[in-house]
N, C-alpha and C positions, 0 to 999 in steps of 0.2 A: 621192713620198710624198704622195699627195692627200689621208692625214687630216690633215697638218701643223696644228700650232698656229697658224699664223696662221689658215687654214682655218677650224678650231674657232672661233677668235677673233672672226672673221668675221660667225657664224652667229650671235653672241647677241645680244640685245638690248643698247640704249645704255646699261643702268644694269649688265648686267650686264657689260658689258665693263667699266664703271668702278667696278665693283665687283673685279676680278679683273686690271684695266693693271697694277698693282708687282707683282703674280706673276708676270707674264709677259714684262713690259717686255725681259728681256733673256736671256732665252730662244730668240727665234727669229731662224735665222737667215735667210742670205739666198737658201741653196738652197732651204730652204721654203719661202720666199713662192713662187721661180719656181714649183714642185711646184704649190702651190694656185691659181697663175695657168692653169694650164695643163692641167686637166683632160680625159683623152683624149677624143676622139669619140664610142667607145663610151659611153664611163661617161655622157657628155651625153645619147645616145640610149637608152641605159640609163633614165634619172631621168625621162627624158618622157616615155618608155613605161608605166612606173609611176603616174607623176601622170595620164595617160590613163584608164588600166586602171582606178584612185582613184576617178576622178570619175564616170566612167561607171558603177561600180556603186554608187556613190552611199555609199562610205568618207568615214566624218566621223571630226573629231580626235579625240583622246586628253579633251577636255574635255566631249564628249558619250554615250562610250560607254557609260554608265552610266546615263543620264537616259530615265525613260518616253516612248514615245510621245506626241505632245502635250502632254507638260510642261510647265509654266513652271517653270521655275528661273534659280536664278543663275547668270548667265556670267559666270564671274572671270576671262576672258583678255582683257584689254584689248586685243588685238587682234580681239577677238571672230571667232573659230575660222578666222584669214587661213585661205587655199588656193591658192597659186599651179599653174593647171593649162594644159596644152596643150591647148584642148577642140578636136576635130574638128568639122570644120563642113565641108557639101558645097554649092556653091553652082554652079550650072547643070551639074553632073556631074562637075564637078573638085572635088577633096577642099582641104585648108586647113588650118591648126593658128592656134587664135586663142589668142596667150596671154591667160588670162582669172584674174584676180582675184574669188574666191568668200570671201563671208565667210557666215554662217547659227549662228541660236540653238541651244542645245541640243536634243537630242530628234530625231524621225525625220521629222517635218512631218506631212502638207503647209502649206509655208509661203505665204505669198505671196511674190511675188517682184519686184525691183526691179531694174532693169537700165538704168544708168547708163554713160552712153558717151562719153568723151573728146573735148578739140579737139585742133589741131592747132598742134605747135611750130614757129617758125622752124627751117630747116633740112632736114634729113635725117628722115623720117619713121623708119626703122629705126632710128637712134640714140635717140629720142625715149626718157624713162624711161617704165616702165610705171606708171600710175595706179592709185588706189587710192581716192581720193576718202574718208581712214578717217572725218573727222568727220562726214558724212552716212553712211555704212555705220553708224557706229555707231548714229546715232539711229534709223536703218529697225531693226537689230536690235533693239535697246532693243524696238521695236514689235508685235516675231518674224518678221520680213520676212527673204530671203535675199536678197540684195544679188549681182550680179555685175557686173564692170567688164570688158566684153573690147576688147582690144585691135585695133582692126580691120586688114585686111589692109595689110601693108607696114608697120605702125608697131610698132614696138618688136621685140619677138623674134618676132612671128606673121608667118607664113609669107605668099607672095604680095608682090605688086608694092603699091606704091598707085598709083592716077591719078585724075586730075580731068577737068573738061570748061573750064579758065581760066574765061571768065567765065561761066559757064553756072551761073549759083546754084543756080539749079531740079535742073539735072541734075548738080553737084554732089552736093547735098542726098540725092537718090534713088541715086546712085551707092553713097554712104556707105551708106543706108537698106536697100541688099541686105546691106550685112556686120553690119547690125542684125538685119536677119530670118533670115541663116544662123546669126548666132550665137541667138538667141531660139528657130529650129530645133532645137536642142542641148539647149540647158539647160531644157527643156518634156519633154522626156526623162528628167530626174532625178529621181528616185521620191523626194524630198524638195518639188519644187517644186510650187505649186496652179497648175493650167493656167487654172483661173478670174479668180485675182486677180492682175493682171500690172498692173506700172507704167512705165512708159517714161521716161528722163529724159535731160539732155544738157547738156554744160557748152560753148559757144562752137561750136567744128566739127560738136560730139554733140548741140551741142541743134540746128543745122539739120537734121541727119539724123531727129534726132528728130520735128519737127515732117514732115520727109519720108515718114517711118515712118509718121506716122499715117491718108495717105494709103492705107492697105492694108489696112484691117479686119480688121486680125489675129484670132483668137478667143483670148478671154479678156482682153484687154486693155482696161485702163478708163479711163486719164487719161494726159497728158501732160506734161511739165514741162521748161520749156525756160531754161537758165539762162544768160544773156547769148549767145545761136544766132546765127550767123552765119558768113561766112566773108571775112576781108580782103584786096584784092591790091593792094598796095602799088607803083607806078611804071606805067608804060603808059598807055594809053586806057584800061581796063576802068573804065565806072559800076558800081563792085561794089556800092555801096549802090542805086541804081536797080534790079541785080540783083537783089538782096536781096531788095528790095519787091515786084517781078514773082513774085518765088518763095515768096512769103509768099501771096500772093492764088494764086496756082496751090496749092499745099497747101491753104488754106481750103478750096476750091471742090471738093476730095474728100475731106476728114474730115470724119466728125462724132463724133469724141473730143474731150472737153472737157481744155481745156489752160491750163496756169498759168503765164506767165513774168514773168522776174524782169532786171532792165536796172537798171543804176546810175548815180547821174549823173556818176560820174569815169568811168566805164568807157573804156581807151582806145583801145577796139574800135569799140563800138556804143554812142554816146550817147540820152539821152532821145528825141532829134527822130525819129533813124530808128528804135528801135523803136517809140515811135507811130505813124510811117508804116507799117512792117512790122506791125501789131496791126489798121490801119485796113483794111488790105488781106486780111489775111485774115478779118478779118469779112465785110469787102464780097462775100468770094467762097461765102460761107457758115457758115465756120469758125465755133466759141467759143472765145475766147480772155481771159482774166482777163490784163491786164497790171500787174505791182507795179514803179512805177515810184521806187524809194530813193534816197535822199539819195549820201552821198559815202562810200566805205568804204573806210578807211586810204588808202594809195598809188594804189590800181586797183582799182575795184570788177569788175575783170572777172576776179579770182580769187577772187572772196567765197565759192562753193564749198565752196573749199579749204581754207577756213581758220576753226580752230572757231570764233570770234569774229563769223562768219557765222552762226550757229546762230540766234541773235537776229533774225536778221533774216527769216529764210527760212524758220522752222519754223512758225509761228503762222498766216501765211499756207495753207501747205504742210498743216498740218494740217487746217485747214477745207475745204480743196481734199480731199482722203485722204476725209475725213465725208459730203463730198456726191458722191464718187463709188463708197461702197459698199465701202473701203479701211480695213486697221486703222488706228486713230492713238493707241492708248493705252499707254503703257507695260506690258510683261508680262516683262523682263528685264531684270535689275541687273546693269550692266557695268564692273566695276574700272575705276578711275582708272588711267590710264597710269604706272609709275613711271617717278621723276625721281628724280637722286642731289641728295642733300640741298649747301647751301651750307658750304660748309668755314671759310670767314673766310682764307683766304690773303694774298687781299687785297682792296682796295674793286673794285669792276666795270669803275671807271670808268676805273680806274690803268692808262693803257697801257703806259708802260715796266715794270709789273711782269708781264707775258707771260713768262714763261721760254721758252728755247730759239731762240724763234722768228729771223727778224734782220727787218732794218729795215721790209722790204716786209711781213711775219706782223705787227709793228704796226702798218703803215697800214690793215693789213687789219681788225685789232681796232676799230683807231681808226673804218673806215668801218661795221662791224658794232657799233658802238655807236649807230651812229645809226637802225637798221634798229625796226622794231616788232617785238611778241610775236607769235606763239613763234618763237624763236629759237636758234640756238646754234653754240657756235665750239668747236673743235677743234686739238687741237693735237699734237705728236709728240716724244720728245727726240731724232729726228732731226732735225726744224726744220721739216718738213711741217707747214702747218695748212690749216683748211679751215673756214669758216661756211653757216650754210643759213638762211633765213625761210620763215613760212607753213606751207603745205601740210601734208601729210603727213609728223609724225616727224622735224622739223628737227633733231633732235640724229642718227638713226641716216643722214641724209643726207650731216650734216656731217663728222660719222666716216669715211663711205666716202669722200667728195670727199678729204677728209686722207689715207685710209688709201691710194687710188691712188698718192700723190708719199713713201709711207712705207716703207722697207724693218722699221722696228718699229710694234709698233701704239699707234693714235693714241690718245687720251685728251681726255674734253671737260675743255675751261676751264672754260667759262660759260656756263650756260643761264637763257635769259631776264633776267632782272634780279641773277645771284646769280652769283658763282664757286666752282666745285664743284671746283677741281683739288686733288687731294692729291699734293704734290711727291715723285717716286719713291724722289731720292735720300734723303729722308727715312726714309722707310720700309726703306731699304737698310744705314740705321745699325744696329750690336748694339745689344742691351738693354743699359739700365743696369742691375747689380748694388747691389742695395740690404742691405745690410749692417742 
């Protein structure tokens, strides 16, 4: 039964699941989860096929169908118009599927377009979650910019191997920078996108590819932005930072796209020293390059990004960067606030023994999740499953799902950010009182 309630469940948003958990709390059972886990092959190559066929002729949601050509109007989806697509990309004659993240204003375009490209997690590149980068997507749209995030080959659900060259920065760097131009191949294609106004950017793995990328004169492409770029190898001989800096001066020395990066001084990647070193070098080789060298942000500035609390910091810069190279930067779209379920008063935040359900280890988990920064949020299950998330992207529908993998019922949040939003089921499970 693959439309199963928990399925459905699944699919909605964090408020509206918590909007809708005591309706359904005890509801679903256990064949259905298996059901919704396990969705046939076909039906998977079914839904890719479609999201293919989607993108390609350039189908926008349900929130744009109506809107003139070049409009400005309101975008009231706070995810402002997601799209999760398999975009095809052909790269030296073999074909490819990059899962790619589209988001775009209302209306038909042409937009300009911003293409945002991912680092690299410890581990398994294939396991990796797909990015989305929402709190800059949003501000580019806000701008009428279309935003995409593809996922390059071998990482997360897009097709193909990944490889590297170990310490070979340089040719790391350009390795990446082909599944930058297969993918920028593709979506130059989309009869919403402006082939004129193109932006390149890259967060740690994506912004070395980026900076790699600019090595190639693409056409239409006007600026770069590289946000904490690099790539670290941890144990060995490898001088990965001496790499770095040979590979910064080799990039220089064949762009002439003017670029803006951004380095933190907690970073615990790439501190101040080496990207000054990497900044010196690609000037010396002929490059431009603006470097914003910031202060300390929260835990790691090497996820400022991520996280909207960055916005502060990277726009203002970013913005003047966007003016002097010919790029929009003014606001032309009003973007709904993301909803959040409101605070219940259940109990104080801080109260860890009053977690229902959970056992010992779900409070120490509360207990360690109280100490974490905003945005934040914790999860929880009347199974006993819970699950917390920080930062990024949508920490409350993260924390849901990390909960909702160890849940045979579905999870429900506690607490998000500073407040406890839980409404206790069984509460809700009492009759009415009869008032006489």
């Amino acid at each position: 039964m693959t439309s199963s309630l928990l399925a459905r469940f699944s699919s909605l948003s964090s408020f509206a699941r918590f909007n809708l958990f005591n309706h359904f709390a005890s509801a679903t059972s256990a064949n259905e989860v298996k059901a919704a886990q396990h969705q046939s092959l076909p039906q998977r190559h079914l839904a890719t096929a479609l999201a293919v066929l989607a993108i390609s002729a350039g189908v926008h949601g349900t929130a744009t169908a109506n809107s003139a050509a070049g409009t400005a109007i309101a975008a009231t989806d706070p995810t402002v118009n997601e799209q999760v697509v398999m975009l095809p990309v052909v790269q030296n004659g073999k074909s490819f599927q990059f899962e790619t993240t589209l988001f775009k204003p209302p209306g038909e375009g042409p937009f300009p377009l911003l293409v945002m490209n991912h680092g690299k997690e410890r581990g398994n590149p294939g396991a990796q979650r797909r990015d989305r980068f929402l709190a800059m997507s949003r501000e580019f749209v806000k701008r009428g910019y279309a935003v995409a995030v593809p996922m390059r080959k071998g990482f997360s659900a897009s097709t193909g191997t990944y490889a590297d060259f170990g310490c070979n920065m340089k040719d790391n760097g350009q390795l990446q920078a082909d599944d930058v131009q297969a993918a920028l191949d593709a979506l130059v294609r989309l009869p919403y996108v402006d082939r004129e106004r193109i932006l390149i950017a890259g967060q740690s793995y994506g912004g070395l590819a980026t900076m790699a990328f600019g090595t190639r004169q693409y056409p239409g492409v006007r600026g770069l932005i590289n946000f904490a770029g690099g790539l670290r190898i941890d144990g060995g001989s490898c001088d990965w930072k001496g790499a770095l800096v040979k590979a910064a001066g080799s990039y220089g020395s064949k762009s002439s796209l003017p670029s803006l990066w951004f380095y933190g001084e907690n970073d615990s990647y790439f501190d101040h020293s080496l990207a000054q070193q990497m900044q010196a070098a690609y000037q010396a080789g002929g490059g431009a390059a603006q470097l914003v060298a910031y202060g300390k942000f929260k835990n790691d500035a090497h996820g400022m990004i991520g996280s909207r609390d960055g916005i502060a910091i990277w726009w203002p810069e970013t913005e003047r960067f966007l003016r002097s190279v010919g790029m929009p930067a003014d606001e032309v779209i009003a973007i709904a606030d993301t909803p959040r379920p409101p605070a219940t008063g259940y109990a104080p935040v801080a109260s860890v023994q009053a977690v229902p359900h959970v056992s010992a280890a779900g409070k120490a988990g509360y207990q360690a999740y109280l100490q974490k920064g905003t945005p934040r949020a914790f999860a929880i299950s009347v199974s006993g499953a819970w699950s917390w998330a920080e930062e990024g992207d949508d920490p409350a529908a993260r924390a849901l799902s990390a909960c909702q993998k160890n849940s045979k019922l579905p999870c429900q949040l506690y607490s998000v950010d500073h407040d406890v939003v839980w409404n206790d089921p069984a509460l809700n499970m009492l009759p009415p009182v009869s008032v006489n």
